[in-house]
Structure formats: C-alpha cells, structure tokens
C-alpha positions as CSV (number, residue, x, y, z in Angstrom):
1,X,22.5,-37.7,-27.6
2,X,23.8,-36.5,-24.3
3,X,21.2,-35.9,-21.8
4,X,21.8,-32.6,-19.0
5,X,19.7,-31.7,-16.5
6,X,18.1,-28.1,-16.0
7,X,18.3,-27.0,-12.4
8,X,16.7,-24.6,-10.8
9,X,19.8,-22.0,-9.9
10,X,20.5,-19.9,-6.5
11,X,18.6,-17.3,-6.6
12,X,19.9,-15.3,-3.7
13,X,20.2,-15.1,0.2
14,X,17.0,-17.1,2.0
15,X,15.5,-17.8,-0.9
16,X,14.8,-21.8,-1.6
17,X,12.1,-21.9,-4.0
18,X,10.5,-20.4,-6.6
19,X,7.1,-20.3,-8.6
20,X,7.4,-21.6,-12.4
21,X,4.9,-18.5,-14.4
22,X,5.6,-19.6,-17.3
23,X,7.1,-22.2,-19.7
24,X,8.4,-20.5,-22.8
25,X,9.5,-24.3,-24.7
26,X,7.2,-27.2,-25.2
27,X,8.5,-30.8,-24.8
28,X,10.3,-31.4,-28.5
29,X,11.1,-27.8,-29.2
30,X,14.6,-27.3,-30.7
31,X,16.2,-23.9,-28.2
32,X,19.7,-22.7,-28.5
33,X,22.3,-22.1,-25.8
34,X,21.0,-19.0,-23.8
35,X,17.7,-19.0,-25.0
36,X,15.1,-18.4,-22.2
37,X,13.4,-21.3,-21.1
38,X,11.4,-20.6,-18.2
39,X,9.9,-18.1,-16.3
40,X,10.1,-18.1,-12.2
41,X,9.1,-15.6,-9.7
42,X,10.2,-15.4,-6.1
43,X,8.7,-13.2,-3.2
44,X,11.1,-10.8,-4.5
45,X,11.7,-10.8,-8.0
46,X,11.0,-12.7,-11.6
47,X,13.5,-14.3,-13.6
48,X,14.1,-16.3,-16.7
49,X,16.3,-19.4,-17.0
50,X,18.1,-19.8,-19.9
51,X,19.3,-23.0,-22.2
52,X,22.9,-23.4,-21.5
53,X,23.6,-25.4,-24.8
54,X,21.9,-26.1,-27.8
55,X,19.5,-28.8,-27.9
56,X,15.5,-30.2,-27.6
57,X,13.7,-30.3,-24.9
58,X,13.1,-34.1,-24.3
59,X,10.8,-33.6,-20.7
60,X,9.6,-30.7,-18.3
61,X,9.5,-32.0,-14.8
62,X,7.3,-29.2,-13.7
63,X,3.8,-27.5,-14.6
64,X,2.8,-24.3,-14.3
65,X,2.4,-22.8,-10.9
66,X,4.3,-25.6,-9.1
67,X,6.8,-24.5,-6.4
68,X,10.6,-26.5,-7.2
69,X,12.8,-26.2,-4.6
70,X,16.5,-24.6,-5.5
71,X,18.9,-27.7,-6.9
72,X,15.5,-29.3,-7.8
73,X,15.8,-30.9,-11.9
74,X,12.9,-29.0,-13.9
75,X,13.2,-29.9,-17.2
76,X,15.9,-32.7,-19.6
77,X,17.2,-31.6,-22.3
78,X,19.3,-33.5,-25.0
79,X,22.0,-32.1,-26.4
80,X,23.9,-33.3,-29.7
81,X,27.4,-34.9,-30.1
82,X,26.8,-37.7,-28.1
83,X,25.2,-41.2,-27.9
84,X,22.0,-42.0,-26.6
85,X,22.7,-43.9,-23.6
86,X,25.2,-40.8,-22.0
87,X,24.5,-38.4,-19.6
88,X,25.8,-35.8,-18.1
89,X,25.4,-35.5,-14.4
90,X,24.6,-32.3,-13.3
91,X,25.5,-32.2,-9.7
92,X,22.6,-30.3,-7.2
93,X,24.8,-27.4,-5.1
94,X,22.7,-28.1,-1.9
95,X,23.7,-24.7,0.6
96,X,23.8,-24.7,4.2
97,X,20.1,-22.8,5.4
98,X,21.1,-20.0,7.5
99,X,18.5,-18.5,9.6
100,X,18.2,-15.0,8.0
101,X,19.5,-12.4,10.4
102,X,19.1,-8.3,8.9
103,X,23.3,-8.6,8.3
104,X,26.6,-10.0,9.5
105,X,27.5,-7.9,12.0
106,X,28.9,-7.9,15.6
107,X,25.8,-8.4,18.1
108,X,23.6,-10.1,15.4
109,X,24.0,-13.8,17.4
110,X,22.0,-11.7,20.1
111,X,18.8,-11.9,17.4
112,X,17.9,-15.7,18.2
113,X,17.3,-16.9,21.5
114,X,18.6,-20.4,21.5
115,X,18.6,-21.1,25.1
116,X,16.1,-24.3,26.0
117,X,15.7,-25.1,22.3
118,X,15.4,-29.4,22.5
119,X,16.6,-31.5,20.4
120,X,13.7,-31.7,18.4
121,X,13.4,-28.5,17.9
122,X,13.3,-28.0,13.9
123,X,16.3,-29.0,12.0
124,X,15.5,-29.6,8.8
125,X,12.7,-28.3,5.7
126,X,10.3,-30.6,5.8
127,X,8.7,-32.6,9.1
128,X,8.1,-36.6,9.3
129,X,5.2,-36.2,7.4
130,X,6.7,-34.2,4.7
131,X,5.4,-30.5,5.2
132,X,7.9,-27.8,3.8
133,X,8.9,-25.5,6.4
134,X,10.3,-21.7,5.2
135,X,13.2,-20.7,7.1
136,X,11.5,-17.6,8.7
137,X,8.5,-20.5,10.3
138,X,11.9,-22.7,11.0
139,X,13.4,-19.5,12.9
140,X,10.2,-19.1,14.6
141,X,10.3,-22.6,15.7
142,X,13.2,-23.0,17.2
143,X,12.7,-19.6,18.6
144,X,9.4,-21.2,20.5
145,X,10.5,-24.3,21.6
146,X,8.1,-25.6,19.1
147,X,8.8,-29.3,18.2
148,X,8.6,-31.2,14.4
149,X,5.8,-33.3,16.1
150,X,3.5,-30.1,16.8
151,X,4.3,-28.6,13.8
152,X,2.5,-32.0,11.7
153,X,-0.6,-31.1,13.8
154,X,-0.9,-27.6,12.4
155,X,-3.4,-27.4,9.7
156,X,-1.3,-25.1,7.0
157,X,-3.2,-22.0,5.3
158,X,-0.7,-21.7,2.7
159,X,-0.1,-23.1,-0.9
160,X,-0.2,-27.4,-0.6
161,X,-0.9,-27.1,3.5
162,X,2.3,-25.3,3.9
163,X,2.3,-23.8,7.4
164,X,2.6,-19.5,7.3
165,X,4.1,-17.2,9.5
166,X,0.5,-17.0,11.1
167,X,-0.5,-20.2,11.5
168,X,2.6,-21.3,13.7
169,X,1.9,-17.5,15.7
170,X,-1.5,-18.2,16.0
171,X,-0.6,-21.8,17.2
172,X,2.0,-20.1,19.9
173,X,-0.7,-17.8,20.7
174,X,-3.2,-20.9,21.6
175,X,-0.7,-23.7,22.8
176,X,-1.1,-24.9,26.4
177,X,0.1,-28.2,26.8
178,X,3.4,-28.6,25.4
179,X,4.9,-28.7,28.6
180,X,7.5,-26.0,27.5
181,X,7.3,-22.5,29.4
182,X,8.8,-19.7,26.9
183,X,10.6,-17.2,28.4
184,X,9.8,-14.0,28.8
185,X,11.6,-12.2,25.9
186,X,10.1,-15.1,23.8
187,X,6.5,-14.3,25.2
188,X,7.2,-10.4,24.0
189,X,8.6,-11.5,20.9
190,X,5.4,-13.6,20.5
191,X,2.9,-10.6,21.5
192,X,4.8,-8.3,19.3
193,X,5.0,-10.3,16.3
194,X,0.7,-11.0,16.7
195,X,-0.2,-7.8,17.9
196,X,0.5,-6.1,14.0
197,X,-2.7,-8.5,13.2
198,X,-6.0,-6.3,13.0
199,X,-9.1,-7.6,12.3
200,X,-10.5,-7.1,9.0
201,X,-13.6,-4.3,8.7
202,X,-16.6,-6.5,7.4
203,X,-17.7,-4.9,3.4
204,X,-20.8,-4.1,2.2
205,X,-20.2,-6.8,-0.9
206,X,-23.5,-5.4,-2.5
207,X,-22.0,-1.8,-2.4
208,X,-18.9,-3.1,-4.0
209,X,-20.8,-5.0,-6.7
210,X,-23.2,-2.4,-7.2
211,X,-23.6,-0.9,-10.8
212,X,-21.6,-1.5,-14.0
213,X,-18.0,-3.3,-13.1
214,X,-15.1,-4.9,-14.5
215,X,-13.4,-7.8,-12.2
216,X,-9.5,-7.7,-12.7
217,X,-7.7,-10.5,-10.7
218,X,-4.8,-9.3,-9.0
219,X,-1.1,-10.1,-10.1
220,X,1.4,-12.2,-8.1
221,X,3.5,-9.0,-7.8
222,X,0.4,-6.9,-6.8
223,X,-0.5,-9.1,-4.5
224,X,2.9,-9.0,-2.6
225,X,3.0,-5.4,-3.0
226,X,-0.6,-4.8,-1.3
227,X,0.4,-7.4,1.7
228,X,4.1,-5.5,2.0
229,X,2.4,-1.9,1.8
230,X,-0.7,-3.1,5.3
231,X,2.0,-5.2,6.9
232,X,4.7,-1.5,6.7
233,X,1.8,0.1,8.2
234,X,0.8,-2.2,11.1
235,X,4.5,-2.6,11.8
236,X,5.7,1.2,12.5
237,X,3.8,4.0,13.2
238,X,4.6,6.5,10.6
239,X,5.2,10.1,10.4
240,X,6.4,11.9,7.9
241,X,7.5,15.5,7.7
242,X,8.5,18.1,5.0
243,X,10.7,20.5,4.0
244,X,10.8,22.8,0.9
245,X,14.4,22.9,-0.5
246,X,16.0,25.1,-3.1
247,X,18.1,23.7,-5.7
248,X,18.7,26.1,-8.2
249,X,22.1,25.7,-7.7
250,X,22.2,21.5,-8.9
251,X,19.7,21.8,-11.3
252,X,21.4,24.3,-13.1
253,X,24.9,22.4,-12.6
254,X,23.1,19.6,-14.2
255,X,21.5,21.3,-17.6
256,X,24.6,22.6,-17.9
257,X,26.9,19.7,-17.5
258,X,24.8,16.5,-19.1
259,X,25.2,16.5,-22.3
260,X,28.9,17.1,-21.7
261,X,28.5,13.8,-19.2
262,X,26.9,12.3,-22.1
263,X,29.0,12.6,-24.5
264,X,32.7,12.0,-22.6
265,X,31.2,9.5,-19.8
266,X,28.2,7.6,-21.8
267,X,26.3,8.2,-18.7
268,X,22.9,9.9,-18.7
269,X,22.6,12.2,-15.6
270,X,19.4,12.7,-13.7
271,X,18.4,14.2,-10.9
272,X,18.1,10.5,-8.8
273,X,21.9,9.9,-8.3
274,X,21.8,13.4,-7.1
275,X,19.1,12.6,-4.4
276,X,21.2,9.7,-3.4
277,X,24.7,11.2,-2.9
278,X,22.8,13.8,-0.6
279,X,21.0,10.9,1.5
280,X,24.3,9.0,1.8
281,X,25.9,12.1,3.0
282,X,23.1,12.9,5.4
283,X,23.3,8.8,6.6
284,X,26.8,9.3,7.5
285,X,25.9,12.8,9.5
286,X,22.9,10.6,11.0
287,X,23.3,7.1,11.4
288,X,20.7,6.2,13.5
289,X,18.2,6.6,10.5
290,X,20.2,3.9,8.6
291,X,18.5,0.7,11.2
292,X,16.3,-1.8,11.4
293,X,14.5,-3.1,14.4
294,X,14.1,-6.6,15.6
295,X,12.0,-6.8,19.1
296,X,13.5,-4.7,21.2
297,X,17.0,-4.4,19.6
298,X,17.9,-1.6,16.9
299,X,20.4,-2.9,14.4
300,X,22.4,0.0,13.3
301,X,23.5,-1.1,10.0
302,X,27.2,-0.5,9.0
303,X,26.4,-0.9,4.9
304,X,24.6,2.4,3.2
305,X,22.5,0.3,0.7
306,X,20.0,3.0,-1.3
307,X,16.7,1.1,-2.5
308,X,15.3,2.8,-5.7
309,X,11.9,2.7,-5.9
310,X,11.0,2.0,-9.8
311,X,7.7,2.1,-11.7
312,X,7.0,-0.8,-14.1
313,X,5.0,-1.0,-17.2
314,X,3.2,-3.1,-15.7
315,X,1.7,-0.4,-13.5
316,X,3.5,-2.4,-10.5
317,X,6.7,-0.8,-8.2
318,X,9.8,-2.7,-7.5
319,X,13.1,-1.3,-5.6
320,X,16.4,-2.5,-7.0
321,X,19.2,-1.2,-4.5
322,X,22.6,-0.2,-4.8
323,X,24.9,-1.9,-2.8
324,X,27.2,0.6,-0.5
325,X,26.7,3.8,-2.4
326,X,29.0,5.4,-0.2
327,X,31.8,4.0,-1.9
328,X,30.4,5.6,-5.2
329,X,31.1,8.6,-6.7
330,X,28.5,11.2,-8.5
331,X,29.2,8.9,-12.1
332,X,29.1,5.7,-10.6
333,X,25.5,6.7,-8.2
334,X,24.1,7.7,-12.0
335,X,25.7,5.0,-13.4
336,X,24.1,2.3,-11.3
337,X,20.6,3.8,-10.6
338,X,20.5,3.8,-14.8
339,X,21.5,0.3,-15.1
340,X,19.3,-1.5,-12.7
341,X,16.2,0.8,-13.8
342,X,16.4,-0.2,-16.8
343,X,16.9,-4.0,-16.0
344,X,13.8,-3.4,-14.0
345,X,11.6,-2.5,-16.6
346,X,13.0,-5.0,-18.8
347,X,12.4,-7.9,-16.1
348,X,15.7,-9.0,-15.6
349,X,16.9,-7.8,-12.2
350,X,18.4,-10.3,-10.2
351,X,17.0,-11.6,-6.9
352,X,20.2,-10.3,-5.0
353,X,19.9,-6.7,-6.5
354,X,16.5,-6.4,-4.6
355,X,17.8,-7.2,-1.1
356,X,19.6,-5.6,1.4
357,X,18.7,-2.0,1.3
358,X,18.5,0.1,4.6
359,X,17.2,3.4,3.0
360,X,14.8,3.9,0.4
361,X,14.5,6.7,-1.9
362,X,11.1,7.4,-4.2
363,X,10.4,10.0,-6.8
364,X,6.9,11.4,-7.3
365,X,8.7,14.5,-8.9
366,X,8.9,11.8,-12.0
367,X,4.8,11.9,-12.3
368,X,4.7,15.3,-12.0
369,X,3.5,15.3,-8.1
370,X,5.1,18.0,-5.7
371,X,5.1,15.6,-2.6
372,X,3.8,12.4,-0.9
373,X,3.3,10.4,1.8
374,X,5.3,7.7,1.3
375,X,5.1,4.2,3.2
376,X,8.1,3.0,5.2
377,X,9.8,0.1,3.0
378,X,10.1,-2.8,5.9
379,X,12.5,-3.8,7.7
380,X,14.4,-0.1,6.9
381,X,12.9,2.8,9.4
382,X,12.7,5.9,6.7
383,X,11.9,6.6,3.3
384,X,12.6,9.9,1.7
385,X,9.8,11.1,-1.2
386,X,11.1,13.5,-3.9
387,X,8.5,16.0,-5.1
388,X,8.4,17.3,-8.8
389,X,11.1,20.9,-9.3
390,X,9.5,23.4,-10.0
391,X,10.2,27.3,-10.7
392,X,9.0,30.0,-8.3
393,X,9.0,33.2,-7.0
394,X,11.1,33.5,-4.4
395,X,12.5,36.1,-1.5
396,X,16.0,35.7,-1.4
397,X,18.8,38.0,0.7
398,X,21.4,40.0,-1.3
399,X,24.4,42.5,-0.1
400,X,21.5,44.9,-0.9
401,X,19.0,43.7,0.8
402,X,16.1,40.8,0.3
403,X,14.6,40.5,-3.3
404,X,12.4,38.5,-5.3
405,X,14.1,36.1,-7.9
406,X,13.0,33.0,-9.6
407,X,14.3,30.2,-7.9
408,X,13.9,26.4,-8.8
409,X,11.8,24.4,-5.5
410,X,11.2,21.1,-4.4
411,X,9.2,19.7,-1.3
412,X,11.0,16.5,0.4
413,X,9.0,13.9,2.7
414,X,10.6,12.0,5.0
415,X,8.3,9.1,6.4
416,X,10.0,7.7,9.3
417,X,9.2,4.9,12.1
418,X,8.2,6.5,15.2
419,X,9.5,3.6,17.5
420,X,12.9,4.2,16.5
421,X,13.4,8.0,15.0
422,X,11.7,11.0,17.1
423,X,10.9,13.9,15.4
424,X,14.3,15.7,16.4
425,X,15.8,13.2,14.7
426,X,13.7,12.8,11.5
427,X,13.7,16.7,11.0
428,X,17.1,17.0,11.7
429,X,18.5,14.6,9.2
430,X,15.5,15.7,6.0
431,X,17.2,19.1,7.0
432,X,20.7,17.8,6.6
433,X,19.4,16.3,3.0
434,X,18.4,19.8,1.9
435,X,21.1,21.6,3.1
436,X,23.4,19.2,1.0
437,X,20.8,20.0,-2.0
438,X,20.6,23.9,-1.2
439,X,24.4,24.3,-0.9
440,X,25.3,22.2,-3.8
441,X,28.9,23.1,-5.4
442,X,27.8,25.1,-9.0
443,X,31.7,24.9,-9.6
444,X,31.5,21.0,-9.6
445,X,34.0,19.1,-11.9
446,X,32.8,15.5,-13.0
C-alpha cells in the first residue's frame, strides 16, 4: 500500500493556521477520493478537506481543537496499488510571510516604519523558546523595535501562551528598559492602537443569573463576530444617515423582466445586485468612501470589492465579497452575489472570497425591517443598510400639477467613519446611490 500524506492546504492571504472542528473519519475508515475529511476554521471562514484518492485512514496526526500550521501533515492515509514499504512524498509548499499591508499599491511601503529595526528584530514564527508569533504581533514587532529575547518574557494570554495583539501593546505600553527610544510616529501608532481599549463596566452577576435561565456557550464564529462588531465600534466613530428613495421605476423593471432572466440567462434576479451596481457607480463618483485608514494615512483603494453581508442558518452573519464589481455587468453582479450566498449557507466559501472587501452592503429589507443602524465592517470606512420596499402614498409632480400616486419606497442608511468621511461627504455620496436607484432606466435591455 502506498502511503500519502494529508496537508493542511493554503487557505488564503495571511492566514497560517487553522483550528481542526471536526474529524469526519476515524483511524481505519475506508473514504473515497473527495470525500470530506476534516473540518477547519480560520478567523475568517470554515472549511472541509477532502480525500484526494481512495483509501483508509491509517493515522490522524491531530485532535480536535489543535491549531496545525499551513504545510503541517494531519493525517496518513494508505492508498491501494502499491506495496507496503512505498510512499509517496508529499512535498510541504512553505510561502514566503508577508507582513499584511491593506493592498499592493503605490505608497503602501510607507505603512511600516522600518527605520532602527536591529537585527534581532523578529524574523521568523516562533522565538528561541518556541512561542508562535502571528504575523500582525510579528509586524508589531518589528514596528517597536521589540527584540525575540523580550518577546520570550511576555507571558501570552492566548491559546498555548501564544502572545495577542494586546499583550505585546500592553508590554509597549509598560517597557522602560530596553534601551530603544521609539520614534515619535511609532509612539502615536502605539497610543492609537491602545487607546480603542475601554475598560469593561463591572456586572451585577446575580442580576444576570437571577430567575429561570438557559446557559448557551457561544460559537467560534459568534465569538469572532461579537469581538469584530466592539472592536468596529471603538475603532471609528460612527454616524450614519438616511435617505428615503423611490424605486418604482427598478422594481417594476425587475417583476417584469425576471422570469424572462430566468428562463434565457439561468440567473435569478434580486434586488441585491441591483444595490450593488448603484454603490459601485456611486464609488466611482465618490472615491474617497472606498478607503481604509492605517494611523494617520488614508489608503484610497484602487479595487471596488462589495462585501455581502449574508445570514446563516446558523443564526450567525458572514460577508463573502465580490472581487472588482466594477468590471461586472448587471448578470454577472446577480450572478455572483447568488453563487457565493449560497456557498455561504452551505459552508463552503473559501477563505479568499471573504477578504478584501472595501465596501459593505447589508439588507434588512430581507427580514422585513425598513432601516438600521448598521456597524462599520473594519478596516472599510462605510457600510450601506438596505431597508425593506414598500408601497406608499406618495406626492409626486405631473405636467398638471403635483398628485398623489402609489409609489414603491425604501429608506437607505449609510454608517460611515467620522475620522475619514464628513457629513458632506457621507450625505453626498448615499444621495448619489439613490439618485442611481430613483432614476433607474425602465427601458433597460439585459
């Protein structure tokens, strides 16, 4: 029997580990080429693994909830064909570790301050007494002057010891005697990056356990989702504003065109890829609203990538994005958002289609709910909320003067990052989205 060895695989840009959920084989168990083996998560996303022959499972080199490392062998399997003593080497693809930067684009060497970094200065994952070291606590590192040596005296909060984003800012914050001065744009860095940290009101625990009550641990997704959701909102002050739009004009384009979509394109047409060709549009009139910010530098993306927010079954929200929507016509918007909702819901989104975005749109319209408040999806600076249409009475002008007609309405919220986007600026580009809405062709040929 010939023996191969199951990697763990790439999973996209930064990311170097994963968590193993769930084994779906046992040691012995007979599995067939692309048959799912294991489960993994990331901070972004969970996947499956599959088989890629026929086989048994002769070992699994990992439990549940241990952390591999991508390349890392997690499980043997022998294959048929072959004798015993044969193997077949499966070579680890070991990637060069980039310090993540928002996007490749001219300026973005300005984003690490590199001067006075020793040659200590952090190198490689793991220090001499073998704790793992993320890339963003690497970049932060190297950033501070902060040597391999003083990084082994930091006690780690984190899974195993490993040493969190705020245990080496909290160490910056108290270090006094490394002989290194930072300089002032690292000190500002430094006091920006700890001054998001509030401390936490104190709870009346007997309030909260008061009465009858049901306990329910939260998820691994729900807990990311609750840390991304306070972190959003200690990062960028929010405001959001409104507008109420009429679109009788699209949504009677649309029930009268989708079943002919249907039918000749195999493409079911919502409203979404509607929403998203207007806030491309309105991010090409408005580019300032498609950055991120980074200190004290705006990076003013040159990629339109639209996150999609997406309920689960699960209860839980994920936002697969699609890459550079303005190179995407009405069809292939519709064509995309379908695709990757539904490889949402079914769980098998990859960890690349859940980067990148620099806009996110959300629909409370699909609950039902005419408008929201929605929170700012970090590092992007604006998210747009889509309330539910709705048919109203409304005053509308005519050669012969105003009248009242039934119209179809929607309310759009636009939460946007107040250290970057002013309220000229916000209003001004939600009122370019409705415009694009209000004025929408009823003549369109798809």
């Amino acid at each position: 029997m010939a023996k191969i060895e199951i990697l763990l695989p790439a999973m996209g840009e930064g990311i170097i580990e994963a968590t193993i959920t769930k084994w779906l084989v046992k040691e012995g168990e007979k599995v067939e080429e692309d048959q799912s083996l294991v489960e993994v998560a990331t901070d972004k996303v969970d996947s499956e693994i599959p088989s890629p022959e026929n086989g048994v499972i002769e070992k699994l080199l990992f439990t549940e909830e241990d952390i591999p490392k991508v390349g890392d062998t997690i499980a043997i399997l022998n294959t048929n064909g072959s004798s015993e003593e044969e193997t077949i080497e499966v070579k680890k693809v070991v990637k060069e570790e980039k310090q993540p930067t928002p996007e490749n684009i001219p300026g973005d060497e300005l984003l690490s301050n590199k001067e006075n970094v020793t040659s200590d200065v952090l190198v490689v994952s793991k220090t001499p007494e073998g704790k793992f070291l993320s890339p963003l606590v690497r970049n932060i590192a190297q950033r501070e002057n902060v040597t391999l040596e003083e990084l082994d005296r930091i006690n780690g909060s984190g899974n195993t010891g490993r040493i969190t984003k705020n245990d080496i800012i909290n160490y910056i914050k108290t270090r006094t005697n490394t002989g290194i001065k930072p300089t002032s744009q690292q000190v500002s860095e430094v006091k920006q990056a700890t001054t998001v940290q509030v401390q936490k009101p104190e709870i009346n625990k007997e309030a909260v356990y008061s009465g009858d009550y049901e306990i329910i641990e939260m998820d691994r997704m729900r807990k990311l989702i609750a840390d991304h959701m306070v972190q959003s909102k200690q990062t960028s002050p929010h405001v959001t504003s409104f507008i109420e739009t009429d679109v009788t004009n699209m949504a009677n384009w649309r029930n009268k065109n989708k079943e002919r979509i249907l039918d000749k394109e195999g493409v079911k047409l919502t409203f979404t890829p509607i929403f998203v060709e207007a806030v491309v549009k309105a991010l090409k009139d408005y580019p300032m609203i498609n950055v991120s910010v980074d200190g004290d530098k705006i990076i003013k993306k040159k990629n339109i990538n639209i996150g999609i927010a997406t309920a689960l079954p699960t209860g839980n929200l994920i936002v697969p994005v699609i890459k550079n929507a303005d190179r995407l016509n009405l069809l292939g918007l519709a064509a995309g958002v379908n695709d990757l909702a539904t490889r949402a819901r079914d769980n098998k989104l990859k960890p690349d289609e859940i980067q990148g975005g620099t806009f996110t749109l959300t629909n409370f319209g699909t609950f039902g709910n005419t408008t929201g408040t929605p929170i700012i999806n970090q590092p992007q600076v604006a998210i747009l909320g889509v309330g539910a249409i709705e048919k109203k009475p409304a005053v509308i002008e005519t050669p012969t003067g105003d009248a009242i007609a039934i119209r179809h309405k929607m309310i759009l919220s636009l939460a946007y990052d107040h250290r970057v986007v002013d309220g000229a600026l916000g209003g001004m580009f939600l009122k370019r989205i409705s415009d694009y809405l209000e004025d929408f062709d009823i003549k369109r040929n798809v």
